[in-house]
C-alpha angles and dihedrals in degrees: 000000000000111000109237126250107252118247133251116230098251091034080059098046091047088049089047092045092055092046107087089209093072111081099162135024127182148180125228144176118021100353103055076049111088107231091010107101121100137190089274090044104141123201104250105198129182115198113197108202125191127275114266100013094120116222116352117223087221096074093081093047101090122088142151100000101010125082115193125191103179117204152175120252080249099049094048093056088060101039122135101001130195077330126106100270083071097093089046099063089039087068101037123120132238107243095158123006110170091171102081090256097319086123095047088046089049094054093040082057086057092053104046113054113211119249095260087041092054097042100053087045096054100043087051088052094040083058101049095038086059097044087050088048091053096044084053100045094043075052102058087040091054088047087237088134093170097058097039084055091051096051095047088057080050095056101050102069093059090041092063087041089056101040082055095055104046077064081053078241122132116250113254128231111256089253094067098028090109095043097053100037076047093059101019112035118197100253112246083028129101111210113225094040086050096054093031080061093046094047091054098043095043091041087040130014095230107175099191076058089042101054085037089070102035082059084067100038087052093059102047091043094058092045084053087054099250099123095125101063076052100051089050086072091070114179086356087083091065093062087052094050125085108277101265098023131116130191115262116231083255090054093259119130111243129168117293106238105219 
């Protein structure tokens, strides 16, 4: 059998287009990211085929520079949850949406996490930031610098998947964390204060950082209603506050009064 030429990106979106089986097509990863394509950018392409059409001959059809995951109609509105292709597709791009708007609905439902959704995600990140953030500063109490390093990197990557989905988003990948923060800021955060915290306390360690953020995380945390994964800590909470300072009845640090 001869083997078949591979396609171009736009020879492939013409064929797709032509084939009525196709009802959605859409772009994912760098390049439905403005100013994130590179020089080994591929063209990451999903193609949503009716329900009910059986295989589809455009799933060989990729090749170098061009990724295909063919799908049902079906399968794409349950693609990548809650997994970690979910942000991809939350930042995908309509090439082809034969459904009236049905493929561009279906992406904007990746990106958004419903309220209950959003609730039970952050309470279970609030919790492990903090564990990671205990286990670093006992650390650094302790002198063991290597390990309290080790556990503020820990910690955040719960804490960015729990500032996201305060905002009910999806956390990025850390490709894309810049370019999201750049174009979508966390509300109550501003953004180069927030990464030039999480590139100190990821590079360094650094627990007087480290207690300076979890102030602000406290007290977004308790307005969220999550003052109770908080409370559980007990005294713990004392060694990840800023030395001399006490919780507020609202959740916000103030000055102990001794």
């Amino acid at each position: 059998m001869t083997a078949r030429t591979p396609l171009t990106y736009d020879a492939f979106v013409e064929l797709a287009s032509a084939d009525p089986a196709v009802v959605g097509l859409a772009l994912k990863g760098s390049r439905a990211h403005e100013g994130m394509v590179t020089a080994h950018s591929d063209h990451d392409v999903y193609v949503v085929v009716a329900d009910g059409t059986g295989p589809s001959p455009l799933a060989d059809r990729g090749g170098p520079g061009l990724d295909l995951v063919v799908v049902t109609l079906t399968e794409f509105r349950d693609a990548g949850m809650p997994a970690w292709e979910r942000y991809a597709l939350a930042r995908a791009k309509v090439v082809l949406d034969r459904l009236d708007g049905a493929i561009g609905d279906i992406l904007a439902g990746h990106a958004r996490l419903d309220a209950e959704e959003a609730f039970r995600t952050s309470a279970a990140c609030l919790d492990a930031y903090t564990n990671s953030l205990y286990r670093s500063l006992k650390s650094h109490r302790a002198g063991r610098t290597r390990a309290a390093r080790l556990d503020a990197a820990d910690s955040v990557r719960f804490l960015l998947e729990l500032l996201f989905a305060l905002d009910r988003r999806v956390r990025p990948y850390n490709t894309y964390l810049e370019w999201e923060l750049a174009r979508h800021p966390l509300p109550g955060w501003d953004t180069d204060e927030l990464l030039a915290a999480v590139d100190g306390i990821t590079a360094t360690g650094d627990a007087a950082a480290q207690r300076r953020l979890f102030t602000q995380v406290e007290s977004a945390a308790r307005a969220a209603g999550h003052g109770a994964v908080l409370d559980a800590w007990g005294d713990s909470l004392d060694l990840m506050r800023p030395r001399g300072a006490s919780p507020a009845p609202d959740g916000r640090p103030q000055g102990r009064k001794d």
